[in-house]
C-alpha positions in Angstrom: -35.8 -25.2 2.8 -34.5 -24.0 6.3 -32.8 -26.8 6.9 -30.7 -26.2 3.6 -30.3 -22.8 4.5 -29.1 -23.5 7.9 -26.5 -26.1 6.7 -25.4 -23.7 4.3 -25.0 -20.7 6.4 -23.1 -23.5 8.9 -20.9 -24.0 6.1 -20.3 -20.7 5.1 -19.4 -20.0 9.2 -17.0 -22.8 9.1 -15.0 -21.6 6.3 -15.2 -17.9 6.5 -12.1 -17.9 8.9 -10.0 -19.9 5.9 -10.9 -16.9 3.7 -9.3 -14.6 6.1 -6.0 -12.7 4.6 -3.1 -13.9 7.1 0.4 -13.3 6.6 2.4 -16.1 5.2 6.2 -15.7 6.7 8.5 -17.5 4.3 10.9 -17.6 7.2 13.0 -20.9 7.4 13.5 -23.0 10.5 16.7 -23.3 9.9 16.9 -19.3 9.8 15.4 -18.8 13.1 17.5 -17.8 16.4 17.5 -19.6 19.0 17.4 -16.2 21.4 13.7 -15.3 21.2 14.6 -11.5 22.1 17.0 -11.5 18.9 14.4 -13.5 16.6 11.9 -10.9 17.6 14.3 -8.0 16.5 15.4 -10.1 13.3 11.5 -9.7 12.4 11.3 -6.7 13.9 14.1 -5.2 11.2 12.9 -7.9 8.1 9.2 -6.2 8.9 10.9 -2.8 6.9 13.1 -4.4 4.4 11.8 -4.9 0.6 12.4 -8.3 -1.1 14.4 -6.6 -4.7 12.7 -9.8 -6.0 9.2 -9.4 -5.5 9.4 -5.5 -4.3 6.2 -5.5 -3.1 7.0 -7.9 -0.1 9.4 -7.7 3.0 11.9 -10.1 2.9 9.7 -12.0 5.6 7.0 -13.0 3.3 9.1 -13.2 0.4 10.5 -16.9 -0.9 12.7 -15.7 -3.3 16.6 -16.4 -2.8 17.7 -13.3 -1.9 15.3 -12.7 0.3 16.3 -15.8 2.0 20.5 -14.5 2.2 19.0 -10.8 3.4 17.4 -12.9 6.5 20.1 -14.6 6.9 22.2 -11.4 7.2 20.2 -9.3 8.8 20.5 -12.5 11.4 23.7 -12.4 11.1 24.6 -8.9 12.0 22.2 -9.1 14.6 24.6 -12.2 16.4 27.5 -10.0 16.0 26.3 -7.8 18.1 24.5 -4.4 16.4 21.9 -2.5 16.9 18.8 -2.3 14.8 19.5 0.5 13.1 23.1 -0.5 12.4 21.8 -3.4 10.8 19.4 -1.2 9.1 21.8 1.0 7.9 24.2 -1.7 6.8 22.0 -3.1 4.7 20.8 0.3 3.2 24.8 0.9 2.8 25.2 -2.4 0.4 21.6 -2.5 -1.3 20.3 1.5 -1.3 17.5 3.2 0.1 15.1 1.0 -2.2 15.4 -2.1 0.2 13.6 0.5 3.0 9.6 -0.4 2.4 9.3 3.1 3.8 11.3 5.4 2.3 13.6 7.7 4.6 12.2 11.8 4.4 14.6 13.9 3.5 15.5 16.3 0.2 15.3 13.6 -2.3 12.4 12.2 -1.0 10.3 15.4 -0.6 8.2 14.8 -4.0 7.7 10.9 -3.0 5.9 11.9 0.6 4.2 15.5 -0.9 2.7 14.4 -4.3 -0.3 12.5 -2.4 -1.2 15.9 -0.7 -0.2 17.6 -4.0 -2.9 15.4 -6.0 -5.6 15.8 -3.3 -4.9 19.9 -3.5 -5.0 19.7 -6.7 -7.8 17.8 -7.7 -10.3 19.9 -4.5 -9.2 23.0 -6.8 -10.3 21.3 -9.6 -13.4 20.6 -7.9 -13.6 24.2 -6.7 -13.1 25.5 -10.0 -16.2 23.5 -11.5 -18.3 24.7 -8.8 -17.5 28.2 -9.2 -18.9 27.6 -13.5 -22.0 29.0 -14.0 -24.2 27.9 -16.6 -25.4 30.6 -19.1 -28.0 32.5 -18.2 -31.4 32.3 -20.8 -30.8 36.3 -20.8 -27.6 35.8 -22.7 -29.1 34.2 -26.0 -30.2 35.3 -29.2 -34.1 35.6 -30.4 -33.6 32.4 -32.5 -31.8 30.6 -29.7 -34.5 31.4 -27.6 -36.7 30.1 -29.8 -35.1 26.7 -31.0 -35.2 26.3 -26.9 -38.7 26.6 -26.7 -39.3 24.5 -29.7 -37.0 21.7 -28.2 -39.2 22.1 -24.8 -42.3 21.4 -26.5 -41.5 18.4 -28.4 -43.3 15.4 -26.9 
C-alpha cells in the first residue's frame, strides 16, 4: 500500500509542473525581429494591446488574424523608427482606446477606474448600516406577544 502511494505521489510530482498555467505566445516566427532589443519592445508594446477578436487577450496570446496584422504593425512601426509610445499612440489613433488592455485615466474614464472603490464604499455602508439594526427589544411587545413567545419557548 506504500508502495502504491509512493508511485502515485511520484506521478502526481512529475506532472504537477504540466498543470502549471504558462503563457502561450501565438507569435509567429516569421513575425519575429531579428534585433533582439526591438523584438523585446515589439512584446513589450503587444503586452498592452487587446486582440478586438478575443478581447480578453493581448495581441501576443491571441491567434486570431488580426491579431496576427496588429503584430505585424506594431513591428512595423517599430522598424521605421518610433518610439513606443508613438507606436502606441498610432495604433490607439486607427483602432480607439479599446485596443489599450488598460485603459488611459482621464474624464471619460473616471467611472471605469472609481466604480471598484465606489462598490466597496458602498457595500462597507451597507454593512455598517446592518450593524447599526437593533433587534426589538422584549420590552416593546404586547401581553399576548409576550405570551405566544413564552408558549413558542416551551414547546419541546
Amino acid at each position: 500500500m506504500n508502495r502504491l502511494r509512493s508511485t502515485i505521489v511520484a506521478l502526481a510530482l512529475c506532472l504537477a509542473p504540466g498543470l502549471l498555467p504558462c503563457p502561450v505566445l501565438a507569435v509567429q516566427p516569421d513575425e519575429v525581429l531579428k534585433d533582439p532589443a526591438t523584438e523585446a519592445r515589439a512584446r513589450e508594446i503587444s503586452e498592452g494591446l487587446r486582440c478586438l477578436v478575443c478581447q480578453n487577450q493581448s495581441i501576443d496570446d491571441s491567434d486570431a488574424p488580426l491579431a496576427k496584422d496588429l503584430r505585424v504593425l506594431v513591428r512595423e512601426r517599430l522598424k521605421e523608427g518610433d518610439s513606443n509610445r508613438q507606436v502606441v499612440d498610432y495604433v490607439v489613433a486607427r483602432y480607439g482606446e479599446f485596443v489599450l488592455l488598460r485603459p488611459v485615466f482621464g474624464w471619460h474614464t473616471l467611472l471605469l477606474w472609481l466604480s471598484p472603490l465606489l462598490a466597496v464604499g458602498l457595500g462597507a455602508f451597507g454593512i455598517w448600516r446592518l450593524s447599526r439594526r437593533r433587534a426589538p427589544k422584549a420590552d416593546d411587545l404586547s401581553a399576548a406577544e409576550k405570551a405566544e413567545v413564552e408558549a413558542l419557548l416551551k414547546r419541546p
